[in-house]
C-alpha positions in Angstrom: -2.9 1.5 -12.3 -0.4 0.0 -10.7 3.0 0.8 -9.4 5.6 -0.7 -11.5 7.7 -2.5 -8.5 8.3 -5.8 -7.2 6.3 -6.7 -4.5 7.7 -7.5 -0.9 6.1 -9.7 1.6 3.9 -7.7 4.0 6.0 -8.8 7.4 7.4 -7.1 10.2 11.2 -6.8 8.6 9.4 -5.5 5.8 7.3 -2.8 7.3 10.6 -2.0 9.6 12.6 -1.3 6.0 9.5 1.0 4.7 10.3 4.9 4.9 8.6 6.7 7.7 7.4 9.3 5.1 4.5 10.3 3.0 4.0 7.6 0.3 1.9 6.0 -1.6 1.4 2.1 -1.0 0.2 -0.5 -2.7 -1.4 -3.8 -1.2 -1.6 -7.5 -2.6 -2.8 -10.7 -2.0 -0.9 -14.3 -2.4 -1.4 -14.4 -6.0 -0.2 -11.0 -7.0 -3.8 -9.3 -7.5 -4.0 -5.7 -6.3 -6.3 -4.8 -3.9 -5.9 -1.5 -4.1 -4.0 1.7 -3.2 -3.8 3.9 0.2 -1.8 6.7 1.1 -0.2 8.2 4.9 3.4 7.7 6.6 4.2 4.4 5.0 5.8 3.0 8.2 2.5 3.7 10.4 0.0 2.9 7.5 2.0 -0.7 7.1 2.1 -1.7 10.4 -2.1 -0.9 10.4 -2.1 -2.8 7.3 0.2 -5.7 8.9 -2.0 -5.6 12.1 -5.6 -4.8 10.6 -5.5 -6.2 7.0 -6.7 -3.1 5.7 -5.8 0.8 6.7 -8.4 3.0 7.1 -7.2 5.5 4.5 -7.1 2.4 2.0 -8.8 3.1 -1.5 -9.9 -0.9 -2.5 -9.6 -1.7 -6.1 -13.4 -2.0 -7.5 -12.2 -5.9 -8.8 -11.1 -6.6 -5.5 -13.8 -7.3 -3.0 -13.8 -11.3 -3.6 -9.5 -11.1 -3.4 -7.9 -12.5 -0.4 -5.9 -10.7 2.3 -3.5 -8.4 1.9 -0.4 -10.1 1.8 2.2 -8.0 -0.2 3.0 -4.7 -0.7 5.1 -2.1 -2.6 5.4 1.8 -2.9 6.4 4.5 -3.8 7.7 7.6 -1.6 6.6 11.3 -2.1 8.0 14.7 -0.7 4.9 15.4 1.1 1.3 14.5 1.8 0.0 16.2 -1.5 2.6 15.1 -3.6 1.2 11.6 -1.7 -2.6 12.5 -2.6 -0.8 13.4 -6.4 0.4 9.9 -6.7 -2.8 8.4 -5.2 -4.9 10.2 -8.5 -2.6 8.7 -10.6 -2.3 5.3 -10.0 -6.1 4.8 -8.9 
């Protein structure tokens, strides 16, 4: 399931604006398809995702292996890391 915000453009400004707390995150490509959901310090885990494409603790939506790259993103912030892993369960 996914998280019910708008997306934002996966860019530096972007990733600078993201909380550097537990969260849950959710990645995009151009045309608004989720690729799927990942979990960490949101600042660190974007920047990987803004580097890399993909984070290593991202979960891949089972409809997205022909998607393009990641591209947007949105998410949602938790109290901690399983509060984090909570939200992961919920909207995978």
């Amino acid at each position: 399931m996914s998280l019910r915000k708008q997306w934002r453009p996966l860019e530096r400004s972007t990733v600078s604006r993201a909380p550097d707390s537990y969260g849950l995150y959710e990645l995009g490509d151009a045309d608004g398809t989720s690729l799927g959901v990942g979990i960490g310090v949101l600042q660190d885990e974007l920047k990987e995702a803004l580097a890399y494409g993909r984070p290593a603790s991202f979960n891949p939506s089972d409809d997205a292996s022909d998607a393009g790259e990641p591209t947007q993103v949105r998410w949602k912030r938790a109290t901690s890391k399983a509060h984090a892993e909570q939200l992961r369960v919920e909207h995978s």
